[in-house]
N, C-alpha and C positions, 0 to 999 in steps of 0.2 A: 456611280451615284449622281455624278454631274449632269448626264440624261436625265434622271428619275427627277430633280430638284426643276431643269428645265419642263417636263411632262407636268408636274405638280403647277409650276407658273402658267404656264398652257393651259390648263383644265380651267382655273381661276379667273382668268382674261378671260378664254371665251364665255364662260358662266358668265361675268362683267356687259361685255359685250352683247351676249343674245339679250341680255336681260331677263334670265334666269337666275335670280335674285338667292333663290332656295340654297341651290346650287354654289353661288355665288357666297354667303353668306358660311354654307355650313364648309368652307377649305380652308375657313379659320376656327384656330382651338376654341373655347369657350372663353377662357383666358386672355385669350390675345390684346393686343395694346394698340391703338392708332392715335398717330401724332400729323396733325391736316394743320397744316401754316392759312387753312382758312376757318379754324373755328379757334377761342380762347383758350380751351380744354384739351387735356387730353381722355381720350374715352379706354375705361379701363378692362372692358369685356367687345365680344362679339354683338352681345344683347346690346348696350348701350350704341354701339355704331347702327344698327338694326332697326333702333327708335329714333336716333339722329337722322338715318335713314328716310325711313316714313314720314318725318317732318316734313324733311326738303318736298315729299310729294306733296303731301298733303295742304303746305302752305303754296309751294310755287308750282306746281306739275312739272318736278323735276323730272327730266329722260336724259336720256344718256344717246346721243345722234350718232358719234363716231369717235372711236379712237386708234390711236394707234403706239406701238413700242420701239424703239429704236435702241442700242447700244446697251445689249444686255448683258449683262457679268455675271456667273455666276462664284460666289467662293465656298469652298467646301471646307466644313470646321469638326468635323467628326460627322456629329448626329443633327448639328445645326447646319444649314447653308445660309449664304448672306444673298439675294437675287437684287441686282439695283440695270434701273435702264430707264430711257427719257419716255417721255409720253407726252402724245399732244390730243385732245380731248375736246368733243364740241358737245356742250347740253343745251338744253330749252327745258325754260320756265316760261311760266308768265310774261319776265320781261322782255324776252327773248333768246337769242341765241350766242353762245360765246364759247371762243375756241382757248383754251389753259395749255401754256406749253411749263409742263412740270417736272421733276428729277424724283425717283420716285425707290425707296427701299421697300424689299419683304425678306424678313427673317423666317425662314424655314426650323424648325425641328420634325426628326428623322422618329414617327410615333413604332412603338413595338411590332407590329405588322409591316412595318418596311415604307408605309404611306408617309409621304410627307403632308402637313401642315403648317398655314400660316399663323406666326405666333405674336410676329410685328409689323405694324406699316406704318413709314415715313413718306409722309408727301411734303415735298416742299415747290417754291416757284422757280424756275427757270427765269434764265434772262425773256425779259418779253414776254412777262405770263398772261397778259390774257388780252385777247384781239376782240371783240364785239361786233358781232356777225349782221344783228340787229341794232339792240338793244343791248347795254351793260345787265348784268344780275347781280344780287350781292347774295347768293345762294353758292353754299360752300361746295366743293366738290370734291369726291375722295375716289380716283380713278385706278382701273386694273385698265391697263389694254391688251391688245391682240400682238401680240409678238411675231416677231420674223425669224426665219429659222437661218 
């Protein structure tokens, strides 16, 4: 199962990554919960990160430039997995461009078909969270990246 939960974070990233949003969006439940050390709130569905989402573009021309995943864990809890691993992340707005070095949780549950799903995401700051490529942004950012095998 420890492959299958690492395969599930894999599919997630890269969706993340290409910018495959669709994709991106539907490897979490409906339900799912995100907790971003860059917004006040926490968002209690998939839909509300979705519209939080579209914000970011639609106010700043959010994109997602690069990222990448280092020191990944996985723990295995029955039917839940716990996935946490570091991430460092460069987007562009408007303001310009800015690299996030962040610590980053997803809770897995193990749905009837054997598929896992993401059901929670904790992003928090790393030391040294955010280096300014350009320009600072104050556009929140909620990052999957590309994992190492």
């Amino acid at each position: 199962m420890h492959d299958e939960v690492l395969r599930a974070a894999d599919a997630l990233v890269a969706a993340f990554g290409e910018g495959r949003l669709d994709d991106y969006f539907a490897a979490f439940a409906p339900d799912a919960t995100f907790v971003f050390h860059t917004t006040p709130e926490r968002l209690t569905s998939t839909a509300d990160y979705r519209v939080l989402w579209d914000r970011w573009v639609a106010e700043d021309d959010f994109r997602v430039l690069s990222c990448t995943s280092t020191d990944r864990l996985v723990q295995l809890l029955g039917d839940t997995a716990v996935f946490t691993h570091r991430v460092e992340t460069t987007v562009s707005t408007t303001a310009g461009a800015e690299t996030a070095h962040e610590r980053e949780t997803i809770v897995f549950r193990r749905q009837n078909h054997g598929h896992w799903l993401a059901v929670h995401e904790h992003l928090s700051a790393a030391t040294g969270t955010m280096t300014a490529t350009d320009t600072p942004t104050t556009t929140a950012t909620a990052t999957i990246t590309e994992t190492e095998r």
